[in-house]
N, C-alpha and C positions, 0 to 999 in steps of 0.2 A: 637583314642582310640583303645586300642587292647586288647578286653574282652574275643578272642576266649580261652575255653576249661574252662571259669568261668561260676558261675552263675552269668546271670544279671539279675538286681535288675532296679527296675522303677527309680531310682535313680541312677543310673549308667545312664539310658537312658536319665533319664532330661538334666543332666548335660550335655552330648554329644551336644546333641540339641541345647542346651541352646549356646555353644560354636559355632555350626556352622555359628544357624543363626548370631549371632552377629558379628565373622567372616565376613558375607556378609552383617551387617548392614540390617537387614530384621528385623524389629519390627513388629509381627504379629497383632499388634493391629491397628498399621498404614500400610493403602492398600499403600499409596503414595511410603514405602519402597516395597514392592513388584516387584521385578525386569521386567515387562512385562508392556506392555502396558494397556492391556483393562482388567481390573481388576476384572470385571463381567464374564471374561472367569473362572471364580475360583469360584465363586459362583453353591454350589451343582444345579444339574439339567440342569446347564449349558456349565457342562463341556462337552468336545466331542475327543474321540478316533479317532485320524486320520489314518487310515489303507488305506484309498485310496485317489490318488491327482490326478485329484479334485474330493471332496466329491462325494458321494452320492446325498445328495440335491441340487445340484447346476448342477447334467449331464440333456440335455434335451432329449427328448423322444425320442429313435431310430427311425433314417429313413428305416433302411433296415438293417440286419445281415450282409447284404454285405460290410458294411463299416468296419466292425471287420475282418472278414474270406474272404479276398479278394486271389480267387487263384491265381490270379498271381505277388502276391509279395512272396520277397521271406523268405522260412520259416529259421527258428534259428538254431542253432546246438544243441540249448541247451533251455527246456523249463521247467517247473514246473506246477503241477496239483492240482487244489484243488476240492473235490467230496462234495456238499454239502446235508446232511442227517437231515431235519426240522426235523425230531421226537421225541420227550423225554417220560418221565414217568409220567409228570404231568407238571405244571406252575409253575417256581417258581414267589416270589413276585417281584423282580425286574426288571424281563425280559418282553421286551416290543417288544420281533423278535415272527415272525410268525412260530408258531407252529402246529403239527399235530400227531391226537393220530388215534388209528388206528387194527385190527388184522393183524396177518398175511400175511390174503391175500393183505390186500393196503397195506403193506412194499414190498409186492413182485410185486407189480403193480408198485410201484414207481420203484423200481432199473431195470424194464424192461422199464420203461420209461427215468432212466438218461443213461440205456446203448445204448439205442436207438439216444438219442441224441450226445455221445458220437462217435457213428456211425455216423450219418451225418457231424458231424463235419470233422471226419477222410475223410470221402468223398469228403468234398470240399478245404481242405489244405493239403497238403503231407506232413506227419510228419515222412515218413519211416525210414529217416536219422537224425531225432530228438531224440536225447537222453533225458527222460526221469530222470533228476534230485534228484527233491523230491515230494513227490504225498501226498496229506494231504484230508485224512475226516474228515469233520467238521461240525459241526450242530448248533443248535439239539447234539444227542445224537444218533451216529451211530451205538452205542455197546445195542442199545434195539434190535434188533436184532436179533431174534433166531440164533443159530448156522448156519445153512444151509444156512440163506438167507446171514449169515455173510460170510460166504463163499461164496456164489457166486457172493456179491458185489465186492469183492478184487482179487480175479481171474475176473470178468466180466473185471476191468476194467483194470489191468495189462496187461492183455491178448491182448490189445487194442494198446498198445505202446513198446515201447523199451525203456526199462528201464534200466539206469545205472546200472552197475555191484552193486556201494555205494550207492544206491538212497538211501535217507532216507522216512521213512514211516512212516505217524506219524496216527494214530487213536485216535478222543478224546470218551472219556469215562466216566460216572457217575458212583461214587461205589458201588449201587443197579443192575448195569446191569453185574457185573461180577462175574463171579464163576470162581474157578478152572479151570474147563472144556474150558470154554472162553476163559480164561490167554492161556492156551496152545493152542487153537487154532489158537489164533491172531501170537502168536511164529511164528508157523506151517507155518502161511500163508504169513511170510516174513515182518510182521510189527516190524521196529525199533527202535519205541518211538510211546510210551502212555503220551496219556494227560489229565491228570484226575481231574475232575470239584469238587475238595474238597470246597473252597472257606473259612474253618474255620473249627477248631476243637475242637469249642464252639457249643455244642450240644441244648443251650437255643436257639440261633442265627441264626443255621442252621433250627432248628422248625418258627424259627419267618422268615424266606427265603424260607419258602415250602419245602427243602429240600427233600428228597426220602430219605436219609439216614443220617446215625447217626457214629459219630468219629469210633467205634466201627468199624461198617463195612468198615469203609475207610481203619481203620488198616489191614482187615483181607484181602481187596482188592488187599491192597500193597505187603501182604505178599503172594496173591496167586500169582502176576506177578513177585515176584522174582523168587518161585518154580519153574515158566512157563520158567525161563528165560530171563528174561526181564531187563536189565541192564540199558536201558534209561528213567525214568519215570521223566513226568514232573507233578506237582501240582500248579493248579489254587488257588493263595490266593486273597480274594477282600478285599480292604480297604473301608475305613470312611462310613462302615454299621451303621445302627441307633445301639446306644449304645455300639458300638466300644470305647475300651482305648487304652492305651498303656499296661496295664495288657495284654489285647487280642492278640498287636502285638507280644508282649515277647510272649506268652505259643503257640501261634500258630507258631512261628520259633523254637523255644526249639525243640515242636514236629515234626516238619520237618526233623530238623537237626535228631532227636532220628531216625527216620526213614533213615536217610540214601537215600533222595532224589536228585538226582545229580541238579534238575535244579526245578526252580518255580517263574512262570509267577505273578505278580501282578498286579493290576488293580484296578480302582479308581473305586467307586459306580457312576454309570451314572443315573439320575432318567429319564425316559424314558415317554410319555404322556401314553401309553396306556397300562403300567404295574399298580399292583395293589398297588405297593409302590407308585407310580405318584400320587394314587388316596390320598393317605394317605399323602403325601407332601402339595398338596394343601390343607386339613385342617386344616393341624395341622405340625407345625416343631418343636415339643414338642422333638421329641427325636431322630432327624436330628444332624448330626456334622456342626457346622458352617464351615465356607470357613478357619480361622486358624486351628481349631480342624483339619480339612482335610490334610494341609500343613505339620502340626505336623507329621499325623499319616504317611505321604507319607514317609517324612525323617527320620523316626523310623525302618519303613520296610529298608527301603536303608542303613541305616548304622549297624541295627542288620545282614544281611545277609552279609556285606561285612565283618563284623567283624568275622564270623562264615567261612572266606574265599570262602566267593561265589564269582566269578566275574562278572561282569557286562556285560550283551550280547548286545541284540536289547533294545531298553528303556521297562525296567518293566520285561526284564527277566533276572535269575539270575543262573549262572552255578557254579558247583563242578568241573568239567574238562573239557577242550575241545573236549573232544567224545562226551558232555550231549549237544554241542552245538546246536541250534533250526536254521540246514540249510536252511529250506523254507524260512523264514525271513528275512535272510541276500541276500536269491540268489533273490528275491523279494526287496527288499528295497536297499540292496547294491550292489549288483553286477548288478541289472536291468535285470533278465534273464525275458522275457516274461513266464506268466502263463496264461492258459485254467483254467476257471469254467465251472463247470457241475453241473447240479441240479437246483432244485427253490431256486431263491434268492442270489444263487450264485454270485460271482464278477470276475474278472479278468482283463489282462491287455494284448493286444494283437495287434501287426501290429501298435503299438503306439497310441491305444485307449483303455481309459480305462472304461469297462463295466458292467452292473450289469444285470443278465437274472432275468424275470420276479418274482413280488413277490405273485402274483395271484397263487393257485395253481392249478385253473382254466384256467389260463390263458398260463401257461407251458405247462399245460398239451393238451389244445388246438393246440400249437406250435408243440409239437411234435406228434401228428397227423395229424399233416398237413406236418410233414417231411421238418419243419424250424427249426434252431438255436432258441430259447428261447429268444434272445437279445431285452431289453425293454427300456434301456437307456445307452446312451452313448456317449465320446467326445472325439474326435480325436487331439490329443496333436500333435500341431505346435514343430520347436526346441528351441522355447523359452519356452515353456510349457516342454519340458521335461529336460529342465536344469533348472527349476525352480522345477520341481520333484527329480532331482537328491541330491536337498539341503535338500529341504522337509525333506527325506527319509533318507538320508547320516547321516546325525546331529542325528538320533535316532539309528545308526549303527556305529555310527567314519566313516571316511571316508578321502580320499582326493579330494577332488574337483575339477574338469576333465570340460574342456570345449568343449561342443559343436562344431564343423566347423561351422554349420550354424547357431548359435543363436548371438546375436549382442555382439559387444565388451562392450555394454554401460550395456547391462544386464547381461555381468560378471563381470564389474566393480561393479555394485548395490547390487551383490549377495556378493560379497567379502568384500564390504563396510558395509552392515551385518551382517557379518560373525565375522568382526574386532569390530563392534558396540558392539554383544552378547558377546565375547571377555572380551572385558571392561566391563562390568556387572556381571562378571564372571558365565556366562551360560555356555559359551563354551571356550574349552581351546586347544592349540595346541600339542597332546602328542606323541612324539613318530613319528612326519611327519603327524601325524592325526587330523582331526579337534574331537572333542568328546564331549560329555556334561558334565560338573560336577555333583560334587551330587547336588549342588544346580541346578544347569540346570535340570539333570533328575527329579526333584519335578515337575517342569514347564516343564515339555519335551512337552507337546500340544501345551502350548503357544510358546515355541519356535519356535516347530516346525512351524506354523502357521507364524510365521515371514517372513517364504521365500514363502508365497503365492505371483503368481501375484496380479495383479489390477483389470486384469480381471475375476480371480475367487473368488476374495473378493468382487467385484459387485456380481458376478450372486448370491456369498452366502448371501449378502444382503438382495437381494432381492428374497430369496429362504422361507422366511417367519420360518425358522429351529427352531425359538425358540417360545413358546408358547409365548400370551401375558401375563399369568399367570406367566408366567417365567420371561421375560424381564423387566415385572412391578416391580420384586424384586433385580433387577442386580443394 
């Protein structure tokens, strides 16, 4: 279909849809077509974002910070940074991560405690000759912020490394925490890409999400970062919210596109136990999307932005040009460059462990008064573990698939015999010397991805207890 520079009509999009799936033989009424195996992985509540391999629920409890930051291996030429900022403006309904509200002075307590940790770190591994990549704040909501403190996070922590002449610098952002005044500062301070937590430009929807802000301000946000200068803006859109259509995917791309957004990230509603929408799942699925309605709304997003010439970056991001590209991502997932976390709750990947510091903020904050790394769980990926990460992560980036010296010939024959499996199902396809996902694959991009788990982190996920029995009772 090639609808760019028309209006589309809900009827335009049926028919698209209608075509793909049948193309791939996917009858959403029957799960048994659904190209994936475990067919409850599709079932709202149960789905799960894999950003790190292996999971989160499945790493066990660190023995010692020293198994990540060991000084005498040796360091990278080349690393990537992510500074984690727990603070927002309020709850919204979905989110189920550890938050923290707060004046002034504990925002300024906090960043004297992640530059502190920042410090120890630098003390016990030599990064002097590490080049500094891409450097990513993330929350929460780093732009609550007043000016000053915002400034002395981005200098505290730049000031701290050597950073690429090109690093990219990404800051995310809610459209209540920005003014004018901000847009230019964040310029000022050498940030290259905003990422801004819109999530809908349905203003009933945004109220029924807790939202802080309303379409209105988003516009006026957008338009105070271009004044600032600001030429990379990304926007967060979330699918298969309760009472989501396909009206909602249409107006919310229309408005993107009207805005002149080079890139925008999407993402599947996740129902989380200890968010308020969780609470509202187990009552009542009155106005829940079923697991087809989901599938639907996934491949609607993916083929309205591709039609509008967006391209396909990491799974669920979608670019205007290759300057809007999202390099932490790729240098993290494709390219395998090790990254450093900093902050409570923070993640990383380091010396071929991959770790999560504390989510306590009692308990970081303990850590680094005692002048330790924060590291609270963690596992040290063998070379079979990290060529099984390289499929993992490859498949949601294209890739070519690169062997190991040290991981067995029988577990790249297994990996490849998968790889030809998903192949045949048309998940994945060879393009261009690339392995890549389809758009049918990117619907399923979880599950697929999950395909190239081992054995051994699909036990420990087992028996990591991840899904409520509230949840599994409905899979």
């Amino acid at each position: 279909m090639n609808i760019t520079n028309k209006v589309i009509t809900k009827d335009d999009l049926e028919a698209e849809l209608a075509y793909n799936l049948k193309n791939h033989n996917i009858n959403l009424c029957d799960k048994n077509t659904w190209p994936y195996k475990n067919k409850g992985q599709r079932q709202i509540g149960s789905s799960s974002i894999i950003v790190t391999y292996p999971p989160k629920r499945t790493l066990p409890p660190a023995n010692s910070w020293k198994q990540v930051f060991d000084s005498n291996s040796i360091t990278p030429p080349q690393i990537t940074i992510y500074c984690h900022i727990p603070y927002c403006t309020g709850k919204c309904r979905y989110c189920g991560f550890k938050t923290i509200t707060g004046d002034d002075f504990a925002h300024n307590d906090y960043i004297n405690l992640l530059l502190t940790e920042i410090g120890l770190v630098s003390q016990i591994i030599d990064l002097k000759n590490t080049k500094v990549v891409s450097l990513y704040f993330g929350g929460g909501t780093p732009t609550v912020f007043c000016n000053n403190l915002l400034k002395k996070l981005l200098i505290g922590v730049t000031s701290h490394f050597n950073m690429a002449s090109n690093a990219e610098i990404t800051v995310e952002a809610s459209p209540e925490t920005i003014n004018a005044t901000k847009a230019k500062l964040l310029r000022k301070l050498g940030v290259t890409r905003i990422s801004l937590g819109v999530q809908t430009f349905e203003d009933d929807i945004l109220r029924h999400m807790n939202r802080r802000h309303n379409t209105e301000q988003t516009i006026c946000t957008i338009n105070d970062l271009r004044k600032a200068g600001h030429e990379n803006i990304n926007i967060d859109l979330i699918k298969a919210y309760p009472k989501m259509n396909l009206s909602t995917v249409i107006s919310d791309i229309e408005m993107a596109v009207s805005l002149g957004i080079e890139s925008i990230t999407t993402y599947e509603l996740v129902i989380r136990n200890d968010s308020a929408l969780g609470s509202d799942y187990y009552s009542t699925h009155e106005d829940f999307l079923s697991p087809p309605e989901q599938i639907r709304q996934s491949l609607a997003y993916d083929t309205l932005l591709r039609s509008y010439n967006y391209k396909v970056g990491p799974v669920g991001w979608y670019i205007r040009t290759k300057n809007a590209a999202y390099q932490q991502q790729y240098h993290k997932w494709r390219d395998n460059i090790p990254f450093l976390a900093f902050g409570n709750s923070g993640y990383g990947f380091y010396n071929n462990n991959q770790y999560y510091n504390s989510d306590s903020i009692n308990e970081y904050v303990q850590s680094i008064q005692d002048r330790k790394p924060p590291i609270s769980r963690t596992w040290a990926l063998n070379a079979k573990e990290l060529l099984y990460r390289s499929f993992v992560f490859g498949c949601k980036t294209g890739f070519k698939p690169r062997k190991f010296p040290t991981a067995s010939r029988s577990d790249w024959n297994y990996l490849m015999q998968k790889v030809g499996d998903l192949i045949n199902k048309g998940l994945l396809e060879n393009k261009d010397g690339k392995i890549v996902m389809t758009n049918i694959g990117r619907i399923f991009s979880e599950q697929v991805a999950h395909e190239f788990y081992s054995t051994e982190v699909i036990k420990a996920e087992e028996t990591s207890n991840w899904l409520t029995k509230d949840i599994a009772s409905k899979l």
